[in-house]
N, C-alpha and C positions, 0 to 999 in steps of 0.2 A: 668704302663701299666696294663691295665686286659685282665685276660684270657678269653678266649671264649670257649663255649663247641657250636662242629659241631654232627649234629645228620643227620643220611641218611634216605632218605623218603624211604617207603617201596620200592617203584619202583626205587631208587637206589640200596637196597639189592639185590633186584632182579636182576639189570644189576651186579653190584659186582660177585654176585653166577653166575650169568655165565660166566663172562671175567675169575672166577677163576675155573671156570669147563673146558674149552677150553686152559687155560693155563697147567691146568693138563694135558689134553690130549697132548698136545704140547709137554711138560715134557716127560711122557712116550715113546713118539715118538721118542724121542731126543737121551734117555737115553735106550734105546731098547736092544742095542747089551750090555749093561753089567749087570751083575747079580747083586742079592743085595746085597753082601759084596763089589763087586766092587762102586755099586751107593751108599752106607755110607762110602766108602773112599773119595768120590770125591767131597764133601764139603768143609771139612776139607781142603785137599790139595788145592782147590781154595783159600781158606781163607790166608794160606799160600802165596800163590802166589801175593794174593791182598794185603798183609798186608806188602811182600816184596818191591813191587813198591808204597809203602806209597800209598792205597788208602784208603779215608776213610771207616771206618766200619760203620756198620749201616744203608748201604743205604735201605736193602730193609728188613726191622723187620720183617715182616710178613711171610717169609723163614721161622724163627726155628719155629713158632708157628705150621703152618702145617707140618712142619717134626712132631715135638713133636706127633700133633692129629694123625698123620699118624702110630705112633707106640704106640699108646696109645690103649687098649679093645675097643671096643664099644659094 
């Protein structure tokens, strides 16, 4: 088998940056009523939760990546 490499046209970026801006906003929305020690416990405990009822990990990578940027300097 060979690999394939997928490249996004700009006008895919472009839609991407905003399904994942509107996702943010969703996020915040969702997550409103708890503070931010509470919203960095409540990963973790999903994970738990998901990893009790054997689901697979990994479904959605791009989770830690914006956690990560989100506490990283800019």
């Amino acid at each position: 088998m060979r690999p394939h490499a997928v490249h996004l046209t700009d006008h895919a970026r472009e839609v991407l940056e905003s399904i994942q801006s509107e996702a943010d906003a969703l996020e915040s929305e969702i997550l409103a009523p708890l503070d931010e020690t509470e919203r960095n416990l409540l990963l973790p405990l999903l994970h738990r939760i998901a990893a009790h009822a054997d689901l697979p990990a990994g479904i959605h990578p791009g989770l830690q990546r914006r956690r990560r940027a989100r506490r990283e300097p800019r």
